[in-house]
C-alpha positions as a LaTeX table, in Angstrom:
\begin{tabular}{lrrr}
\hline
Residue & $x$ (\AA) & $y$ (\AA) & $z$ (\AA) \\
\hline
Unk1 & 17.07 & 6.04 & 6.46 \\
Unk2 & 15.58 & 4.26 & 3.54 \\
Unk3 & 17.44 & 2.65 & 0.83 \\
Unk4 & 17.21 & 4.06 & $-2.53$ \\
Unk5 & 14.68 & 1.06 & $-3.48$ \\
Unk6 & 12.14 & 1.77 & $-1.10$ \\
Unk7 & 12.42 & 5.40 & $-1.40$ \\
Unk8 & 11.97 & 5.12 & $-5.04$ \\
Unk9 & 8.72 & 2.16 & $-4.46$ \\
Unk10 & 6.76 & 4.52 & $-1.85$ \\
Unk11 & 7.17 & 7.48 & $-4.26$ \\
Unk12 & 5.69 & 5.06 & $-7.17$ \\
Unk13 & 3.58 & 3.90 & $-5.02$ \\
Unk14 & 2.29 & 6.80 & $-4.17$ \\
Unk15 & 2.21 & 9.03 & $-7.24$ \\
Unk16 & $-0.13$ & 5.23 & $-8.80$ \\
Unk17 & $-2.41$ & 5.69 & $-6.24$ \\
Unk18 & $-3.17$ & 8.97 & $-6.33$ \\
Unk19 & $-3.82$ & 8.58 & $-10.11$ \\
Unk20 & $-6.71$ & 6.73 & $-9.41$ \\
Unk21 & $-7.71$ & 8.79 & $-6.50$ \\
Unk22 & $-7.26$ & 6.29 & $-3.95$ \\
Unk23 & $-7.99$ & 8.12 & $-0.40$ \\
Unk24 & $-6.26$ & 8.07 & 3.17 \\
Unk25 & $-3.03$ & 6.82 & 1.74 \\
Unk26 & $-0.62$ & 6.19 & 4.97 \\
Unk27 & 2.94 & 4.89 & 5.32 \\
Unk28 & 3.48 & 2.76 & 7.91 \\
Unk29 & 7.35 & 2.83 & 9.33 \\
Unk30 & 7.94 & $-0.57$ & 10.75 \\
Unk31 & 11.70 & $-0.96$ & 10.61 \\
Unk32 & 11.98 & $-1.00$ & 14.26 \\
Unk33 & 9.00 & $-3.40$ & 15.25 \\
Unk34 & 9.30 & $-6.78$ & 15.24 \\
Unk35 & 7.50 & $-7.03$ & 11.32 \\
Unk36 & 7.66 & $-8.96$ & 8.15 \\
Unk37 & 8.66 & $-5.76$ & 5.65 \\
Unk38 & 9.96 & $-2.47$ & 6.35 \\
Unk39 & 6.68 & $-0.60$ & 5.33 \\
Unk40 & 3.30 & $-0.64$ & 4.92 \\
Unk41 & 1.53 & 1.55 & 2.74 \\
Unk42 & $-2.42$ & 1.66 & 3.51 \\
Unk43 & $-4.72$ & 2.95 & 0.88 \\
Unk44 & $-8.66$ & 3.28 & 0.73 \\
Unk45 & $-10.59$ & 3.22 & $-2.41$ \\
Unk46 & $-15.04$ & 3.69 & $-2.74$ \\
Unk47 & $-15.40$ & 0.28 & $-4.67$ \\
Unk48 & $-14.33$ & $-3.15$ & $-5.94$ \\
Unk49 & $-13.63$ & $-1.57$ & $-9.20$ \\
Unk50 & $-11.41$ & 1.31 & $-7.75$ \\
Unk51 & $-9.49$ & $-0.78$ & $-5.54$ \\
Unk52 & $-8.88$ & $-3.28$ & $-8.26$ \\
Unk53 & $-7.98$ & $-0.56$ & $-10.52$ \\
Unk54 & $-5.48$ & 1.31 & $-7.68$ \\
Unk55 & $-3.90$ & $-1.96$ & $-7.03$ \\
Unk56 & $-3.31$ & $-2.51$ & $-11.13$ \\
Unk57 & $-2.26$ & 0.64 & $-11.30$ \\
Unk58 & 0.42 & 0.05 & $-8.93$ \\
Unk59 & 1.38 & $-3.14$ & $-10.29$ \\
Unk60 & 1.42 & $-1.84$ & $-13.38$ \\
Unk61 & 4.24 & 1.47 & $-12.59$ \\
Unk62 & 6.27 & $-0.48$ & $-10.24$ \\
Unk63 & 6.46 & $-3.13$ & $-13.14$ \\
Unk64 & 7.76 & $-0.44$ & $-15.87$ \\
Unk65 & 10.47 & 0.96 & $-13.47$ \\
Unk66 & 12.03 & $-2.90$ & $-12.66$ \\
Unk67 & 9.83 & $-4.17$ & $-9.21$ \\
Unk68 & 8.55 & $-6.95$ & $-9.44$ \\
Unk69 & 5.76 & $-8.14$ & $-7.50$ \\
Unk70 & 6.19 & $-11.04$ & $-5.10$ \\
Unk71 & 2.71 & $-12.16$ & $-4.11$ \\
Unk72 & $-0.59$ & $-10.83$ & $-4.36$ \\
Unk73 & $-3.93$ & $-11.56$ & $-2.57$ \\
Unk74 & $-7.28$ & $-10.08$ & $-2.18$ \\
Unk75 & $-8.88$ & $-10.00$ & $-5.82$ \\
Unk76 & $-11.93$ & $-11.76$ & $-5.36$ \\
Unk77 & $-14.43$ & $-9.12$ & $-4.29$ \\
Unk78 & $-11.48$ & $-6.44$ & $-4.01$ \\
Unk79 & $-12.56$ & $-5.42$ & $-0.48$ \\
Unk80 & $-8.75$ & $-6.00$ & 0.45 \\
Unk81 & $-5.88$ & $-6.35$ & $-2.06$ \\
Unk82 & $-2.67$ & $-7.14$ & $-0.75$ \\
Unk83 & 0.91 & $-6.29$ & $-2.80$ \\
Unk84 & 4.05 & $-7.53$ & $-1.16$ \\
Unk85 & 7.18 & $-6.02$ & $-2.53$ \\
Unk86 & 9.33 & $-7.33$ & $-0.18$ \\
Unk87 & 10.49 & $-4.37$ & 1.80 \\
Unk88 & 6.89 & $-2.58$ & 1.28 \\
Unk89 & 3.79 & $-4.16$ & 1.29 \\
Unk90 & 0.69 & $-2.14$ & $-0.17$ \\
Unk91 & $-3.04$ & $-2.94$ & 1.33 \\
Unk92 & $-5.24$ & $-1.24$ & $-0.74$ \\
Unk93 & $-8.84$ & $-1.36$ & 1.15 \\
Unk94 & $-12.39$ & $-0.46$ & 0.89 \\
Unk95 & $-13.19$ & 1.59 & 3.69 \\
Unk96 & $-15.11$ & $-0.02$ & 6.08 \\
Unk97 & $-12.74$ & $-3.45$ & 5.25 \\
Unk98 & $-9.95$ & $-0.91$ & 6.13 \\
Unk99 & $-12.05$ & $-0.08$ & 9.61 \\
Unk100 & $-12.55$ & $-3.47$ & 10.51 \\
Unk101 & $-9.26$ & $-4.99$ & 10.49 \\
Unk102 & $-7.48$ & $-1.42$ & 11.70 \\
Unk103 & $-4.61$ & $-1.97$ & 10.67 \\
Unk104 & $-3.77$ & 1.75 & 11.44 \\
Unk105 & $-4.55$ & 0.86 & 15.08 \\
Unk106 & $-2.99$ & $-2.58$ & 14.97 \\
Unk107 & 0.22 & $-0.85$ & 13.98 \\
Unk108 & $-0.29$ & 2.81 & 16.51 \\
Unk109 & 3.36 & 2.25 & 17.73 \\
Unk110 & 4.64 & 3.03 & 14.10 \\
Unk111 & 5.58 & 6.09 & 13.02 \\
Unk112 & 3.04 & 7.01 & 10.55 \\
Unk113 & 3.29 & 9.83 & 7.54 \\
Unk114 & $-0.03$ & 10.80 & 5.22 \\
Unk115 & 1.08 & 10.70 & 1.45 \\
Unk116 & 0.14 & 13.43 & $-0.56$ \\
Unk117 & 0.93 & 15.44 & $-3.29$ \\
\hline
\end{tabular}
């Protein structure tokens, strides 16, 4: 069962990325694999600009309801932006980045969930 924290990030999460029409968005359970958070949320965008802006996005409504990020990688060309939260971290992709390092296959044994509306 997820705490009330998480439960409340993934549905922030979420609803941010869906704002900017971010595509593909997956949840990744990894509470029972040997893993460095308890989720991963995957999330595909068309360009630099859209995965910048779904990543700020996120930032941005996580920060208004008291989560703070802890690190952050990626935004040179924004092919790959990384958001750790701790307990969730967010990979927000272009597509073919997101097809070359499969994380979706590198994490099969996970139970998985599509996020929609």
């Amino acid at each position: 069962m997820k705490n009330i924290s998480s439960k409340k990030k993934i549905e922030l999460i979420r609803n941010a990325a869906l704002a900017k029409k971010a595509r593909d968005i997956a949840l990744l359970d990894l509470r029972k694999l040997p893993a460095i958070s308890d989720y991963f949320i995957l999330a595909s965008g068309e360009s630099s600009t859209q995965i910048e802006t779904i990543a700020g996005n996120i930032e941005k409504e996580l920060a208004l309801n008291g989560f703070k990020v802890w690190h952050r990688e990626g935004t040179g060309e924004a092919r790959w932006i990384l958001l750790d939260y701790g307990d969730i971290v967010v990979h927000v992709f272009h597509k073919e980045t997101r097809d070359f390092y499969g994380l979706d296959r590198l994490w099969h044994d996970s139970p998985r969930r599509k996020l929609k509306k």
